[in-house]
C-alpha positions in Angstrom: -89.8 -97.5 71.9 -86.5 -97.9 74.2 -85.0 -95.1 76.0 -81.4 -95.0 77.3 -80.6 -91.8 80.2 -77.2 -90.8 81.1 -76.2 -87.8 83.2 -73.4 -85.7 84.4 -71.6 -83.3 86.6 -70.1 -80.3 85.0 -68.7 -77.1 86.8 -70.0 -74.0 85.4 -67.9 -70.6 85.9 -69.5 -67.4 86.3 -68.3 -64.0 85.0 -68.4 -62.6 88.2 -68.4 -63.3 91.6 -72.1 -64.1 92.8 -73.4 -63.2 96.3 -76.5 -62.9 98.2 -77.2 -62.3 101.5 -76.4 -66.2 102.4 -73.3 -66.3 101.0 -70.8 -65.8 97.3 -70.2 -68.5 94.8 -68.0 -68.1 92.0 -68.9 -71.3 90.0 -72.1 -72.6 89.6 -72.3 -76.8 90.0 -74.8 -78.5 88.2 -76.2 -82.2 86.7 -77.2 -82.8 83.0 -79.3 -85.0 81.9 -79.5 -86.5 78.8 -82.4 -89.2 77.3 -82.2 -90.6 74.0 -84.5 -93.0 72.2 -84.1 -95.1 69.6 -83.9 -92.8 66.6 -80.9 -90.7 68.3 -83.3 -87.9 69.5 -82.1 -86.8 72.4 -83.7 -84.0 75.2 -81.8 -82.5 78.0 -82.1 -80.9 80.8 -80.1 -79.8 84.2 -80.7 -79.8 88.2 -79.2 -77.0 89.6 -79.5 -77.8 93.2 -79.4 -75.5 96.5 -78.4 -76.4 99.8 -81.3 -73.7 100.9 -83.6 -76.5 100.4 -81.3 -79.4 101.0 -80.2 -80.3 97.9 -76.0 -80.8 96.4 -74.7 -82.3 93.5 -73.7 -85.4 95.1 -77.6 -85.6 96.3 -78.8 -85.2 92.7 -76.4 -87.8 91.6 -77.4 -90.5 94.3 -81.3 -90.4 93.4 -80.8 -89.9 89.6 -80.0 -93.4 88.6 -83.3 -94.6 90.2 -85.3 -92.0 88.6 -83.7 -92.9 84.7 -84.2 -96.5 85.7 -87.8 -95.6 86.1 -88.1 -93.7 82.4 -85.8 -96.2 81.1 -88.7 -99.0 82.1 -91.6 -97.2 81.0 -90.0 -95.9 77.7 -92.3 -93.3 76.4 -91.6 -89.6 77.1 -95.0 -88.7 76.0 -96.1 -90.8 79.6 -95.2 -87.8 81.5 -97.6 -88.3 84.3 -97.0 -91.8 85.0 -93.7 -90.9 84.8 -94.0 -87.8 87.6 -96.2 -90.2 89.9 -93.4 -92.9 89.7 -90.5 -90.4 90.4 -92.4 -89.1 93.0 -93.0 -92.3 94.4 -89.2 -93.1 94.2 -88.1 -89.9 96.3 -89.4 -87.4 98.6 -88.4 -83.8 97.8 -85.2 -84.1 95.7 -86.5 -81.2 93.3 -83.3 -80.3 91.3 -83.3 -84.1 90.5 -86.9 -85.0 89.5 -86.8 -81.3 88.0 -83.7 -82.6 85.6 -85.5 -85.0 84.2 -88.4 -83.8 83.2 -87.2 -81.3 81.7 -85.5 -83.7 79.6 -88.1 -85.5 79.0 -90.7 -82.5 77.9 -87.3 -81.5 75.5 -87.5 -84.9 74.1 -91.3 -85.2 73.6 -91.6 -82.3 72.1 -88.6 -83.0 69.8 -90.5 -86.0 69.0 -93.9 -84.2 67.6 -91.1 -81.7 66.2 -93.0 -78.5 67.8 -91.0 -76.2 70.4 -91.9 -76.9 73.9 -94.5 -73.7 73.9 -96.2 -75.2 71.0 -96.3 -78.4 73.0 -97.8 -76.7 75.9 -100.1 -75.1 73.7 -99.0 -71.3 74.9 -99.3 -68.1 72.8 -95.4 -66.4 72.5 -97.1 -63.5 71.9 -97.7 -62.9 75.7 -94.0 -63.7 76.6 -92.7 -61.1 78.8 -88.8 -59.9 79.4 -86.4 -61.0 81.9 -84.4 -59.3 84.7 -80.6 -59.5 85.3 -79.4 -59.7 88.7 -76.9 -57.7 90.3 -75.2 -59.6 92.9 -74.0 -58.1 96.3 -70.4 -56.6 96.2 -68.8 -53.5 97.3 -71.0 -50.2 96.7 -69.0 -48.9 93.6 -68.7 -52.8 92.1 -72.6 -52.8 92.1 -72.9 -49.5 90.3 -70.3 -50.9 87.5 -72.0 -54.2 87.0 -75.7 -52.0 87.2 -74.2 -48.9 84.3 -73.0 -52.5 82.5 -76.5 -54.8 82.5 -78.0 -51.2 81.3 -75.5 -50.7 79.0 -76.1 -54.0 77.5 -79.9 -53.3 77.2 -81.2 -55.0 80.2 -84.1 -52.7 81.1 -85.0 -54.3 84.2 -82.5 -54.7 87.1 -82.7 -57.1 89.9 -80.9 -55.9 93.2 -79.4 -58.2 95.9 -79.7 -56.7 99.5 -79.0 -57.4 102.8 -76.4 -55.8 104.3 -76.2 -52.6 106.1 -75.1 -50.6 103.0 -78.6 -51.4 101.3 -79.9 -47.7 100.9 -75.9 -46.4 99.4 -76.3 -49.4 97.0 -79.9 -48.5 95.5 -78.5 -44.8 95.3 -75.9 -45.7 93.3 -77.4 -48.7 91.3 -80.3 -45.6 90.4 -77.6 -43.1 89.5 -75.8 -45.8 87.2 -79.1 -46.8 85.8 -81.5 -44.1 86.1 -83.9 -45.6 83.6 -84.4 -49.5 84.6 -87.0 -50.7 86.6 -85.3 -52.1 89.7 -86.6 -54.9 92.1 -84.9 -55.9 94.8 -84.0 -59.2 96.9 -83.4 -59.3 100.7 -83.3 -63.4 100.5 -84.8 -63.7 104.2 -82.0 -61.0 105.7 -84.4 -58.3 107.2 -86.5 -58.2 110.2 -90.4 -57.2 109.8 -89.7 -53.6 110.8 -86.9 -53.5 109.2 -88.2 -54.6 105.8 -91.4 -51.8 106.2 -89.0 -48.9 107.1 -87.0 -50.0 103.8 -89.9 -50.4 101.9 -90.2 -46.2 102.8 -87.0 -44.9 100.6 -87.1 -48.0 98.5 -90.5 -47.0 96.7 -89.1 -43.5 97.0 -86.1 -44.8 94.7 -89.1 -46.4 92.3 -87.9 -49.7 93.4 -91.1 -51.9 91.5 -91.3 -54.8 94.7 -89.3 -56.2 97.1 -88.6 -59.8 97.0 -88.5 -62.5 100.2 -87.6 -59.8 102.8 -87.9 -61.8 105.7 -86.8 -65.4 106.6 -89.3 -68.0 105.0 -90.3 -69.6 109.0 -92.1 -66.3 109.4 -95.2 -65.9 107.3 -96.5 -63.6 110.1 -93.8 -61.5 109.4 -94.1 -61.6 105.7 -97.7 -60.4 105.6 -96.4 -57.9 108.6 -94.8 -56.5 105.8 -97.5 -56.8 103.1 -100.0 -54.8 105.3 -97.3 -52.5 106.8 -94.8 -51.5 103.9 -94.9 -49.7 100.9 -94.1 -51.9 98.3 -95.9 -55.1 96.9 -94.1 -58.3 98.0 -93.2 -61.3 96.6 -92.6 -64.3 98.4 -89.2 -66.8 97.2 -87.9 -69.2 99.6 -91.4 -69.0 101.7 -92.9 -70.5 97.9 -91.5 -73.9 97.6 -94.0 -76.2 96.6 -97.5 -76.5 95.6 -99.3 -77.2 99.4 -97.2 -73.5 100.3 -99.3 -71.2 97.8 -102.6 -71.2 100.0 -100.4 -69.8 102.8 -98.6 -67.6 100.5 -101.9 -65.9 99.3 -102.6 -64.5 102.9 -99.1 -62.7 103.1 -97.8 -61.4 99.9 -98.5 -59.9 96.5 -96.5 -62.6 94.1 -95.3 -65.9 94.2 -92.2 -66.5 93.0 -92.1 -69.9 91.5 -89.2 -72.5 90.2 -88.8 -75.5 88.5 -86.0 -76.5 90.7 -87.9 -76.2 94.0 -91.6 -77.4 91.9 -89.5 -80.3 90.0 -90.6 -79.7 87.1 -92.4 -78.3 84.3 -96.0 -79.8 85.2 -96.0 -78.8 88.5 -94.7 -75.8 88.3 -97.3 -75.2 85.3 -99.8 -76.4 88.3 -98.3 -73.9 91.0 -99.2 -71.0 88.5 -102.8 -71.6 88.1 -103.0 -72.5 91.5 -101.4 -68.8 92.4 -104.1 -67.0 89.9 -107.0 -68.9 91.5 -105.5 -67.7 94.7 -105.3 -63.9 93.5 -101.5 -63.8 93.4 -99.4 -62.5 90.6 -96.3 -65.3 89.3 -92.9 -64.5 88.9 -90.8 -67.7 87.5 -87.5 -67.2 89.0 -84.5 -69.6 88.5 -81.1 -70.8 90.1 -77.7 -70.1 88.5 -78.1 -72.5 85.3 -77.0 -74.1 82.0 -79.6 -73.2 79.6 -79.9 -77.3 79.5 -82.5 -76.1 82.1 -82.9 -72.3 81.7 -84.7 -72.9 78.2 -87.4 -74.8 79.4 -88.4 -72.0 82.1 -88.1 -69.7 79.3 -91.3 -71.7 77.3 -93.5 -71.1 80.4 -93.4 -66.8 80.0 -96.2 -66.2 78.5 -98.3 -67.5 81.7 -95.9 -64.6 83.6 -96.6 -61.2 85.1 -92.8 -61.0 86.0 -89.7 -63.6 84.9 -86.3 -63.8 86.7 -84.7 -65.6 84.4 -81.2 -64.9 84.0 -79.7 -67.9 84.9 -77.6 -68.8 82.1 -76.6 -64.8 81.4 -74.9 -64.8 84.6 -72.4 -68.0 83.7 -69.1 -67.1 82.1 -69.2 -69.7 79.6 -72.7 -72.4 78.9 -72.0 -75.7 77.3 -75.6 -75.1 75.9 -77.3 -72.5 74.2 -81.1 -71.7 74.5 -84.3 -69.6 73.7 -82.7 -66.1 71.9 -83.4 -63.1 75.1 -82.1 -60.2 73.0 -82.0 -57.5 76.2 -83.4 -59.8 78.3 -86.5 -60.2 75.8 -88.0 -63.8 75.3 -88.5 -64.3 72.0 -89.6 -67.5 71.9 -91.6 -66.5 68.1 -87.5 -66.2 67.2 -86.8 -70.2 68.5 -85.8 -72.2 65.1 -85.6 -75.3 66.6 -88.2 -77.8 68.5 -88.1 -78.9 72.2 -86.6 -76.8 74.9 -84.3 -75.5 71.8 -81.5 -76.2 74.3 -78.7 -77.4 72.2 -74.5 -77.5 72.5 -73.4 -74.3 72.0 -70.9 -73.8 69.1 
C-alpha cells in the first residue's frame, strides 16, 4: 500500500467574537491534513494550535512535512503505533501537529475496515454523553444574549468564561437568561487561590456544577488550595497537558480536562483517560476552536466521558467540514451514517 499526505492552512471565521481571560480572537487559524492511499480513500484531520502551549500555524506547518514523510514511508495507517513512536521520535512536543495526523490517520483506517471510528475503538454509543457551548467573555448584557440564545437553541448545558472583575454580574445574568442550564465555568488561570474559594461561595450558590482551571497552571499548590478550600469540584485545563501531569493532577483537583491537541492524538489521549480513572479523577474531553476535520474524532471518544466540552466547531461561522450529528449539543454517534471520523466536506 502507498500513501500520499498533503496539508493546509485555512482561516476559519467565528460567529462571534471569542474571548477568554488571555485574550479575543475573531477567526480561528488552523492546518488540515489530508492522507490518501491508493484506492482514493482519504482521512482527515486538523491541528488547531495554541500559543498557550507554544504552538502557531506556521509551527505546525514547519514539522508537518517530516511527520507525512514518516507515514508516507511506512505506508499502512493501520501501523498506528509505529507510526506514534516515529513522530514522536521526529519532534518534541508539537501536539497540534502530531495530533493532525493521527487523527487522519485513525479517519483513514477506520474508513479502510468501513466501521465509524467508535466501532474501531470498540466503544459503546450508548454511553455517549452531551456537550456544552461556551459563552465567551464580552460585555455583561452581550453574555446574557448569547446565554438566552445557546438556551434557546437547546443547549442545556452552558459553559461560562470568567475572569474579570464583573464575574459575579455575569453569572447573575447568564442564570436569569438561562435559568434552566447547568452552567460551568472557566477562569483560564485568572484568579488567585483566595480568590477562586471566595468565588466558589456565590458560584455554587448560583448552581454553578464546577469551576474549571481557576488558577495559573505553575501553581498546583494553589489549585489543590482551592480543591480543599472552596465549594465547588475543580477541574484542572491548562495544568493537564500531557500524560506524566495526571499523577500531579490527582492530588489537586476533581477532573481532568483532557485534549487531543495538547495529548496529540487519539491514542494518547485514549491513554490519559484510563490513566485519570486509575488515578480516581473524573475526565472531561475539552477542545480548541476547530473544524470538525478534528472536532469529529474527539466526538468518537464520549462514551469514555463524565463531562465533554466539545463545541468547537458550533462556535465557527462557517466549517469546510461537517461531522458527528450533536442535535442540542447531544452526540449521537448511533445517528453517524458514514465510517471513520465521519468528518466530510460540508455541502
Amino acid at each position: 500500500m502507498t500513501l500520499a499526505a498533503d496539508f493546509e492552512r485555512v482561516e476559519l471565521p467565528l460567529e462571534h467574537d471569542f474571548t477568554i481571560a488571555r485574550g479575543t480572537q475573531s477567526t480561528a487559524e488552523n492546518v488540515l491534513v489530508r492522507i490518501t492511499d491508493d484506492r482514493g480513500r482519504t482521512g482527515v484531520g486538523a491541528a488547531a494550535p495554541s500559543g498557550r502551549y507554544g504552538e502557531t500555524p506556521a509551527t505546525v506547518t514547519a514539522v508537518l512535512p517530516d511527520l507525512l514523510a514518516a507515514v508516507e514511508s511506512v505506508g499502512d495507517p493501520l501501523a498506528l503505533q509505529r507510526i506514534e513512536r516515529e513522530m514522536a521520535d521526529l519532534v518534541a512536543g508539537n501536539g497540534a501537529a502530531r495530533c493532525a495526523v493521527d487523527v487522519a490517520l485513525h479517519d483513514l483506517a477506520a474508513t479502510q475496515l468501513d466501521l465509524p471510528l467508535y466501532r474501531y475503538l470498540g466503544l459503546d454509543p450508548e454511553r455517549s454523553v452531551t456537550t456544552s457551548f461556551t459563552v465567551g467573555l464580552d460585555d455583561t448584557e452581550r453574555m446574557r444574549e448569547k446565554a438566552a440564545a445557546a438556551a434557546d437553541a437547546g443547549y442545556p448545558i452552558l459553559k461560562v468564561k470568567l475572569g474579570t472583575d464583573r464575574d459575579r454580574e455575569v453569572v447573575a445574568a447568564v442564570r436569569e437568561a438561562a435559568p434552566d442550564a447547568t452552567l460551568r465555568v472557566d477562569a483560564n488561570e485568572a484568579w488567585t487561590p483566595r480568590e477562586a474559594v471566595t468565588k466558589t461561595r456565590w458560584l455554587a450558590e448560583a448552581g454553578v456544577e464546577f469551576v474549571e482551571q481557576p488558577v495559573p497552571a505553575d501553581d498546583p499548590d494553589g489549585l489543590a488550595f482551592v480543591r480543599e478550600r472552596g465549594d465547588l469540584p475543580v477541574a484542572a485545563d491548562e495544568s493537564c497537558v500531557t500524560l506524566a501531569d495526571v499523577p500531579q493532577v490527582a492530588g489537586t483537583a476533581d477532573i481532568a480536562t483532557i485534549k487531543l491537541t495538547k495529548a496529540g492524538g487519539l491514542r494518547e489521549t485514549v491513554r490519559m483517560i484510563h490513566a485519570a480513572r486509575a488515578h480516581g479523577l473524573a475526565v472531561m474531553l475539552g477542545c480548541m476552536i476547530a473544524s470538525d476535520a478534528l472536532m469529529a474524532a474527539g466526538a468518537h471518544l464520549a462514551p469514555l466521558l463524565d463531562y465533554a466540552d466539545l463545541d468547537g466547531s458550533l462556535l465557527l461561522a462557517d466549517d469546510p467540514y461537517e461531522g458527528v450529528p450533536m442535535p442540542d449539543g447531544r452526540i449521537e454517534l448511533a445517528a453517524l451514517d458514514r465510517p471513520g471520523t465521519g468528518a466530510r466536506p460540508a455541502d
